[in-house]
MIVEX-468566 format. One record per residue (C-alpha): residue number from 1; residue in one letter; x, y, z. Coordinates in steps of 0.2 Angstrom, whole numbers. Layout:
% MIVEX-468566
NODE  resi  resn     px     py     pz
NODE   NUM     A      X      Y      Z
...
% end
This chain:
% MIVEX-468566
NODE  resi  resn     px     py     pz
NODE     1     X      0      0      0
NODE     2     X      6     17     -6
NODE     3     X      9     34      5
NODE     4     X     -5     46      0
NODE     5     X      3     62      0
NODE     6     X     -3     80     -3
NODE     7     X      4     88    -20
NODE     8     X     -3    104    -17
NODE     9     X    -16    114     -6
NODE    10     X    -23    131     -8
NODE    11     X    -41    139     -7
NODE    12     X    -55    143    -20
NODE    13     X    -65    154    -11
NODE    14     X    -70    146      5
NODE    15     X    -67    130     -1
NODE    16     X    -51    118      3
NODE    17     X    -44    112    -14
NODE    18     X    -30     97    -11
NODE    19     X    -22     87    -25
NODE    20     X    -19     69    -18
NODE    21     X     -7     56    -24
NODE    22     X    -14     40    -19
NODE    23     X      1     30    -26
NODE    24     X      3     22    -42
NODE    25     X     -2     38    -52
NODE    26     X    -19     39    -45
NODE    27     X    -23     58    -42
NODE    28     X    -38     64    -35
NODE    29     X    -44     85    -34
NODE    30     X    -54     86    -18
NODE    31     X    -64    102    -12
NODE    32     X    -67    104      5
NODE    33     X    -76    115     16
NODE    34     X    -77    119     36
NODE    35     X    -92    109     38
NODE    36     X    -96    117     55
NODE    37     X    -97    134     47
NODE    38     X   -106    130     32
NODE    39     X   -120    119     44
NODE    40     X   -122    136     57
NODE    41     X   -125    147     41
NODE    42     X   -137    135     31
NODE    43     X   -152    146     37
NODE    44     X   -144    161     33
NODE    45     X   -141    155     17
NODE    46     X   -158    147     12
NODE    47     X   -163    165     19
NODE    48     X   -155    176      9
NODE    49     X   -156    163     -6
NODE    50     X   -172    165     -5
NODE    51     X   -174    180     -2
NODE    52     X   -163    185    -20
NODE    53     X   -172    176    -30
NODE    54     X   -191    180    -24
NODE    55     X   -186    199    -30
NODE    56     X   -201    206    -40
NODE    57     X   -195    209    -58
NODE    58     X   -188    227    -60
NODE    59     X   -184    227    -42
NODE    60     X   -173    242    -41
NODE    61     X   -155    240    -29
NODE    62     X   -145    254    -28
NODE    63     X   -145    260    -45
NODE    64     X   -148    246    -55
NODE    65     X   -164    236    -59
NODE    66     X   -166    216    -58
NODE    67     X   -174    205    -69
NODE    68     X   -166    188    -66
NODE    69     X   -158    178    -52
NODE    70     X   -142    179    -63
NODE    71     X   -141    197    -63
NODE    72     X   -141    199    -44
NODE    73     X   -121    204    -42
NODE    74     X   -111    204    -30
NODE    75     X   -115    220    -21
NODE    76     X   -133    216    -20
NODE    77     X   -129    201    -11
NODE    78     X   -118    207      0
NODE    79     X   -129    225      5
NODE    80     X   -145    210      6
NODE    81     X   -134    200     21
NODE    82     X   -127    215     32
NODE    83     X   -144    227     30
NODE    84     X   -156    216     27
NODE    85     X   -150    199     39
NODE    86     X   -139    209     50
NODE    87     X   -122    198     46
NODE    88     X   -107    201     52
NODE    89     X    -93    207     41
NODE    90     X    -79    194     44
NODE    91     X    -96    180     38
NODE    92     X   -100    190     23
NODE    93     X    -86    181     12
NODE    94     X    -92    164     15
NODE    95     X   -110    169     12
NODE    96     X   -106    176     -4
NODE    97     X    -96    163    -12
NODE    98     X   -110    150     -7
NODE    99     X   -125    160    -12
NODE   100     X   -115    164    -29
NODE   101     X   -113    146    -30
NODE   102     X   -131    142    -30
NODE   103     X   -137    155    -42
NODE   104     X   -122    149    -54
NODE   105     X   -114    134    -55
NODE   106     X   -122    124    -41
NODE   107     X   -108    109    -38
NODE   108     X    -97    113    -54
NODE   109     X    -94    130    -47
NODE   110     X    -76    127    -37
NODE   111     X    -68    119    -54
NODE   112     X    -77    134    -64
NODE   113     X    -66    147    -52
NODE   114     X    -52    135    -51
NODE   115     X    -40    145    -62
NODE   116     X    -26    128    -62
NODE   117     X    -42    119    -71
NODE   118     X    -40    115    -89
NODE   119     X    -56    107    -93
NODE   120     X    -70     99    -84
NODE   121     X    -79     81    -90
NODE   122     X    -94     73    -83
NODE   123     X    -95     57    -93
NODE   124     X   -111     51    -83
NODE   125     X   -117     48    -64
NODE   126     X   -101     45    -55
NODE   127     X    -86     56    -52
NODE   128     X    -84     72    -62
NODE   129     X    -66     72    -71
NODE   130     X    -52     87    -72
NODE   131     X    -37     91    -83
NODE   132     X    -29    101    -69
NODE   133     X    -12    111    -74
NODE   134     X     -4    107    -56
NODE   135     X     -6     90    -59
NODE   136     X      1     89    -77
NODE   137     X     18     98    -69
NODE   138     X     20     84    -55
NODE   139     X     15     72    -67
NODE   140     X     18     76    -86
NODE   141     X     10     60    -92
NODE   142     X     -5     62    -82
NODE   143     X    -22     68    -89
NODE   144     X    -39     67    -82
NODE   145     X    -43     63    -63
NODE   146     X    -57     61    -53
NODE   147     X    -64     75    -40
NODE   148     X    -73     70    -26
NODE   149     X    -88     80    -33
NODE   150     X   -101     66    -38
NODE   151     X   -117     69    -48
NODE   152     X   -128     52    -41
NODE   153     X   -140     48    -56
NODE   154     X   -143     50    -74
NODE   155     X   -157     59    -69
NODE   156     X   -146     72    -60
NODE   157     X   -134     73    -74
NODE   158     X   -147     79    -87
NODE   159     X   -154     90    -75
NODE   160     X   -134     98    -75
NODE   161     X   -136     97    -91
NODE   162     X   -152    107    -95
NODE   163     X   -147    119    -82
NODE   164     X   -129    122    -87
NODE   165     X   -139    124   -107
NODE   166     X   -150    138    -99
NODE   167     X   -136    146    -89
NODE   168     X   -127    149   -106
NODE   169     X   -144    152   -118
NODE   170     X   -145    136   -127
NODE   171     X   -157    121   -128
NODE   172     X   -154    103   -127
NODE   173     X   -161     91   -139
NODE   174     X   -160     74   -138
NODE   175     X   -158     62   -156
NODE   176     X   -155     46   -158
% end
């Protein structure tokens, strides 16, 4: 049996990125978060989510209108949790990241801001798969490795999929 060892460690956003080396060439990308933290702030996020996205269309914020979820910026959400929830400023960060998170990207969001990530693949329920440029300099002749980010089902993996199709203005057909 192998040594696992740490190839690298460093932060996207509030979450932990480590690039393992299980042995054998066998990497894996693994995101991480403080789990205790996240857990005490679920509430507040459901809140504030909530909150966001039930704005009436043409909602005015400071000087601009909303008309979609994916218009709310960054300062929206961040004037929403101090005046709004009252949140402490050394919390608002985290908040922001995770509420960003679920109005963009929902899982994919990490590797999406990860700027070492070449390329992403989801090739079905199961893992989803990186080209990550940290790896390829430890290991030249590696490519793809698993993440520990794992979309369950089929079913969730064409609900990704129409999602990710709507998030960029397209529509998914399927053909035989």
């Amino acid at each position: 049996m192998s040594d696992i060892k740490i190839i690298d460690e460093y932060y996207v956003g509030p979450a932990r990125i480590r690039l393992i080396d299980r042995g054998n060439r066998d990497y894996l990308y693994q995101v991480t978060y403080d789990d205790e933290e996240v857990l005490r702030l679920k509430d507040l996020l459901r809140k504030t989510y909530d909150f966001l996205t039930s704005l009436p269309i043409g909602k005015k914020f400071g000087s601009r209108k909303v008309f979609l979820p994916t218009e709310i910026t960054d300062d929206i959400i961040v004037d929403t949790v101090k005046k709004v929830f009252n949140v402490s400023e050394d919390k608002v960060p985290l908040i922001l990241y995770l509420i960003k998170k679920e109005l963009k990207f929902k899982e994919l969001q990490e590797l999406i801001d990860d700027p070492y990530i070449e390329d992403i693949t989801i090739v079905g329920a199961g893992p989803v798969w990186v080209r990550h440029s940290k790896i390829i300099e430890y290991d030249p002749e590696a490519d793809y490795i698993p993440t520990n980010i794992v979309i369950p089902s089929i079913n969730d993996v064409i609900k990704l999929q129409h999602y990710l199709a709507q998030k960029v203005g397209k529509v998914l057909s399927t053909s035989s």
